[in-house]
Biopython code that builds the backbone (N, CA, C, O; Angstrom):
import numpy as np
from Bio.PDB.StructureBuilder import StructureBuilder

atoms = [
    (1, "UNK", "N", (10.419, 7.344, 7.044)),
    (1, "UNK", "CA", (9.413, 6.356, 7.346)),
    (1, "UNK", "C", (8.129, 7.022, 7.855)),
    (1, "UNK", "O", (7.014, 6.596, 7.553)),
    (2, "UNK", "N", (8.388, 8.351, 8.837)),
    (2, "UNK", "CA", (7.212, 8.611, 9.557)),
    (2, "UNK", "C", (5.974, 9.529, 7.862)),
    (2, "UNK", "O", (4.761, 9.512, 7.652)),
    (3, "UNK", "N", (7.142, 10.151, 7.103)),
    (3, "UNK", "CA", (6.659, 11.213, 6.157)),
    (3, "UNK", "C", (5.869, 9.963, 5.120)),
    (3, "UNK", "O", (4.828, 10.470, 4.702)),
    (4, "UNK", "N", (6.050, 8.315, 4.504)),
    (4, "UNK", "CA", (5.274, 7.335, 4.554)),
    (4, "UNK", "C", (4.322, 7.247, 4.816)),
    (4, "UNK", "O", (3.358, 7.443, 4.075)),
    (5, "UNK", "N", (4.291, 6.846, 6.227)),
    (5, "UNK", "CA", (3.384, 6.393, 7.048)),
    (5, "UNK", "C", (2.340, 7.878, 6.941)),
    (5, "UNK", "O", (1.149, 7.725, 6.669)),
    (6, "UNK", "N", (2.667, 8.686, 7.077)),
    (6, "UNK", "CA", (1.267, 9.780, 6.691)),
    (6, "UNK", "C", (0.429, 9.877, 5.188)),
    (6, "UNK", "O", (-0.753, 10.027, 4.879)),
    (7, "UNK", "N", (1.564, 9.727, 4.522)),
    (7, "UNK", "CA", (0.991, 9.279, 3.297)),
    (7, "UNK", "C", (0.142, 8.333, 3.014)),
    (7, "UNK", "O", (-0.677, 8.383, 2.096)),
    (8, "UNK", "N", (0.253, 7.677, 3.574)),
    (8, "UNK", "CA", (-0.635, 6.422, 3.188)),
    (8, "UNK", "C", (-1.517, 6.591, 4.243)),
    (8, "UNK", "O", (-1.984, 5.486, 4.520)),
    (9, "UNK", "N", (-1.861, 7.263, 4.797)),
    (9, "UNK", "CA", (-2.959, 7.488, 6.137)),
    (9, "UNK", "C", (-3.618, 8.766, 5.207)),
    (9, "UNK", "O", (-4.724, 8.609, 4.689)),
    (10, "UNK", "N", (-3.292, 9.314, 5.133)),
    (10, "UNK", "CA", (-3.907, 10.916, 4.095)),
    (10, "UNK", "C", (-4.427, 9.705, 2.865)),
    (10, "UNK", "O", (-5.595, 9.942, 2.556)),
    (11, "UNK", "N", (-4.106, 9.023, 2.437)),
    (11, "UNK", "CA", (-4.509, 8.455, 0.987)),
    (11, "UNK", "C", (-5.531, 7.544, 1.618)),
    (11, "UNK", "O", (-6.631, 7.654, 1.076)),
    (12, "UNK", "N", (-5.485, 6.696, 2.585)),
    (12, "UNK", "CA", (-6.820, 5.952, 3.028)),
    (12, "UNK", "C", (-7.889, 6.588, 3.592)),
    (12, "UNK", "O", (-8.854, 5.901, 3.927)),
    (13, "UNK", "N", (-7.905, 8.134, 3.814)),
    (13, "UNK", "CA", (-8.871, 9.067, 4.082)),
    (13, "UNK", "C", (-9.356, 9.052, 3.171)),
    (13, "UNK", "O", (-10.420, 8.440, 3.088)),
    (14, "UNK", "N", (-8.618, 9.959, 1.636)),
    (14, "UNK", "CA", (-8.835, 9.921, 0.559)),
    (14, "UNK", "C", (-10.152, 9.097, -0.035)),
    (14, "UNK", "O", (-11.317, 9.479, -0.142)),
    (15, "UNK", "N", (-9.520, 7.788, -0.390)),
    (15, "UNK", "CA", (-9.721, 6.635, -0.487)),
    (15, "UNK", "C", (-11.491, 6.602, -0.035)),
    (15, "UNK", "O", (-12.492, 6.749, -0.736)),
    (16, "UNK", "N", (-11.327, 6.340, 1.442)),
    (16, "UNK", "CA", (-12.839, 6.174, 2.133)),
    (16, "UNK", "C", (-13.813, 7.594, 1.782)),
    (16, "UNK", "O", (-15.018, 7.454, 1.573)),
    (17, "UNK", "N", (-13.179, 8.912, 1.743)),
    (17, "UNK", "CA", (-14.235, 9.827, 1.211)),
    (17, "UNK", "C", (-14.483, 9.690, -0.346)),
    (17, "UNK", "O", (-15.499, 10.089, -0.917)),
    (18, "UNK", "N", (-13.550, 9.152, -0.867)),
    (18, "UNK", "CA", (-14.155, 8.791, -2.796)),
    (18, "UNK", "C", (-15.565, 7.998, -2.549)),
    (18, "UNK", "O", (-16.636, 8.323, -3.061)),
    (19, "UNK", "N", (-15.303, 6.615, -1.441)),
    (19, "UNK", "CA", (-16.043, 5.578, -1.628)),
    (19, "UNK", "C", (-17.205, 6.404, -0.894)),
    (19, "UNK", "O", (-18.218, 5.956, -1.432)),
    (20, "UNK", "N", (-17.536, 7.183, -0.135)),
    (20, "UNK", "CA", (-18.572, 8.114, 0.439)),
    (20, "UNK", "C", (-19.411, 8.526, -0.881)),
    (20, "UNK", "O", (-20.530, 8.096, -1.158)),
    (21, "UNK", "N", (-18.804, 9.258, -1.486)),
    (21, "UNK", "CA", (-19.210, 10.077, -2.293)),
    (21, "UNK", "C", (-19.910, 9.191, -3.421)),
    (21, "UNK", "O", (-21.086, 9.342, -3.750)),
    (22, "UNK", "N", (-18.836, 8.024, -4.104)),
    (22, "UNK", "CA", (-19.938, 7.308, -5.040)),
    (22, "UNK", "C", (-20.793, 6.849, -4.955)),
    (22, "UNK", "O", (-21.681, 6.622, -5.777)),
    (23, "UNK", "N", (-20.609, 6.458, -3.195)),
    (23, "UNK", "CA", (-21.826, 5.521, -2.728)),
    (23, "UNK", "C", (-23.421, 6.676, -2.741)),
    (23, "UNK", "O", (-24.569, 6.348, -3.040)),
    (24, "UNK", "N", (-22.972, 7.858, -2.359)),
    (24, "UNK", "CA", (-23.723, 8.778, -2.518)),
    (24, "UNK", "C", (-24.566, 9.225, -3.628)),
    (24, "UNK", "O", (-25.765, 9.482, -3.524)),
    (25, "UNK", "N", (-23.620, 9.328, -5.077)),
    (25, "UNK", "CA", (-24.288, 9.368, -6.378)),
    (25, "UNK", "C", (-24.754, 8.129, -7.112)),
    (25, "UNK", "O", (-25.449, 8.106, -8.127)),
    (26, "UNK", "N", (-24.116, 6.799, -6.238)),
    (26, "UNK", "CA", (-25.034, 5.637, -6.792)),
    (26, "UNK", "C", (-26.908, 5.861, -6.136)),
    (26, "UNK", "O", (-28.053, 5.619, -6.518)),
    (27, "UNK", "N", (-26.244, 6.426, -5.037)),
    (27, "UNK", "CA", (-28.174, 6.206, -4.548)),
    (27, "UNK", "C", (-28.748, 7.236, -5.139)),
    (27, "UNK", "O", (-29.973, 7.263, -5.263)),
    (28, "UNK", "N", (-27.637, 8.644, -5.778)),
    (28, "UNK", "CA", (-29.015, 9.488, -6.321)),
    (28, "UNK", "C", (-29.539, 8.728, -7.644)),
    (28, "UNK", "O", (-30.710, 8.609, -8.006)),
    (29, "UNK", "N", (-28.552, 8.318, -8.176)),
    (29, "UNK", "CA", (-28.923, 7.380, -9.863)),
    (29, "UNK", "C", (-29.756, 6.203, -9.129)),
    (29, "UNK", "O", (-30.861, 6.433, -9.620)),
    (30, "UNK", "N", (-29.912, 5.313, -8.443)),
    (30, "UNK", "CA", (-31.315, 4.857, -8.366)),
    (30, "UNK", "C", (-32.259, 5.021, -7.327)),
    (30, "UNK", "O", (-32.970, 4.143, -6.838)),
    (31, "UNK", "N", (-32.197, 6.394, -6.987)),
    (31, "UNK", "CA", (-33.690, 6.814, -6.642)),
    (31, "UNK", "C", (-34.130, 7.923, -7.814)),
    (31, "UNK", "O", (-35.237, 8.405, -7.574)),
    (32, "UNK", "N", (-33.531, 8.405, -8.968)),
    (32, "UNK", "CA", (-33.895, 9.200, -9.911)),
    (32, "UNK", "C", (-33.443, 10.460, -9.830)),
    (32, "UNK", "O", (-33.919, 11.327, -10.563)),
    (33, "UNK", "N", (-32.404, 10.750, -8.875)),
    (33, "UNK", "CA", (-32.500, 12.313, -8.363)),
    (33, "UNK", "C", (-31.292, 13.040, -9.866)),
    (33, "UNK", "O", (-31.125, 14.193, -10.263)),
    (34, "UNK", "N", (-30.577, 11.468, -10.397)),
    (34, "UNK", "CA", (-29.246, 11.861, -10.781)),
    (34, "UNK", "C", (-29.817, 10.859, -12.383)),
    (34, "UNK", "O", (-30.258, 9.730, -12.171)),
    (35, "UNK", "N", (-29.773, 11.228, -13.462)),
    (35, "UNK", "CA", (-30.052, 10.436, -14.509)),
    (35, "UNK", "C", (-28.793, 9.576, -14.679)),
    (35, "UNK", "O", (-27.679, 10.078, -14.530)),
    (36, "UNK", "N", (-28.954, 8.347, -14.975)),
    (36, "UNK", "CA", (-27.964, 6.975, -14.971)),
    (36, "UNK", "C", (-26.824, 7.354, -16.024)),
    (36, "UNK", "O", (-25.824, 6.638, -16.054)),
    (37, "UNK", "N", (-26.957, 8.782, -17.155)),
    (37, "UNK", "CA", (-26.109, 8.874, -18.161)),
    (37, "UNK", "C", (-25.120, 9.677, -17.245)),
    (37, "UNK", "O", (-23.918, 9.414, -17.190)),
    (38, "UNK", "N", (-25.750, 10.715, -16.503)),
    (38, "UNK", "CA", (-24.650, 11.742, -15.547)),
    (38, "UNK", "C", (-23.913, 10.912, -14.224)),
    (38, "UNK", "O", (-22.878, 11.248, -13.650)),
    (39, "UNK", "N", (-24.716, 9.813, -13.952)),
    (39, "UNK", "CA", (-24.110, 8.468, -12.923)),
    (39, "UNK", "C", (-22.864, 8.742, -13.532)),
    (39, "UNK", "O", (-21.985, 9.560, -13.258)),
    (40, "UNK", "N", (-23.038, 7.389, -14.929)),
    (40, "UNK", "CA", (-21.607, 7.181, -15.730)),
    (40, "UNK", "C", (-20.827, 8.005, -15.683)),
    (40, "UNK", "O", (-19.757, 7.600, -15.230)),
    (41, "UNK", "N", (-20.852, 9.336, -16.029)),
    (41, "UNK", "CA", (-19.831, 10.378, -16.020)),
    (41, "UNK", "C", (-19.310, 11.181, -14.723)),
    (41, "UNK", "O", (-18.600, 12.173, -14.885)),
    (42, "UNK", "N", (-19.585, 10.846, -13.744)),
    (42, "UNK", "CA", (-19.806, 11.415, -12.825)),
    (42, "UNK", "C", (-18.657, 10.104, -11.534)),
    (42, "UNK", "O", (-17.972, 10.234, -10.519)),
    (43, "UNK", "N", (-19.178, 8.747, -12.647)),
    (43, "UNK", "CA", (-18.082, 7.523, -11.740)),
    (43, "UNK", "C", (-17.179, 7.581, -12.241)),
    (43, "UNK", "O", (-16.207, 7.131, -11.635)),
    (44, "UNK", "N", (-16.958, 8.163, -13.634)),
    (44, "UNK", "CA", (-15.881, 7.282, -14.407)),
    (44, "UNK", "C", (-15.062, 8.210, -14.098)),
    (44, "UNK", "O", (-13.884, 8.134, -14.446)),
]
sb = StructureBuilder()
sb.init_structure("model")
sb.init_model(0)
sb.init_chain("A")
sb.init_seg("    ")
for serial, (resi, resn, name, xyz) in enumerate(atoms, 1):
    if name == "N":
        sb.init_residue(resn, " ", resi, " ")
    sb.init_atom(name, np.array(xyz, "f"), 0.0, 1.0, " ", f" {name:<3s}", serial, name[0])
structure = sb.get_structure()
């Protein structure tokens, strides 16, 4: 249960640094820093 319970605590870290990061390359794609074609590839 405890080896679980870390798992899923390591994966909601995970999780919140993905959402960091896209949130990050969404703002370079619209302030221009990141062209909207390398966005796409870059989210998907």
């Amino acid at each position: 249960m405890k080896c679980r319970k870390r798992e899923v605590e390591q994966a909601k870290k995970r999780i919140a640094e993905l959402e960091r990061i896209l949130k990050r390359i969404y703002e370079d794609d619209i302030s221009g820093v990141v062209s909207h074609d390398r966005f796409l590839k870059l989210s998907a």
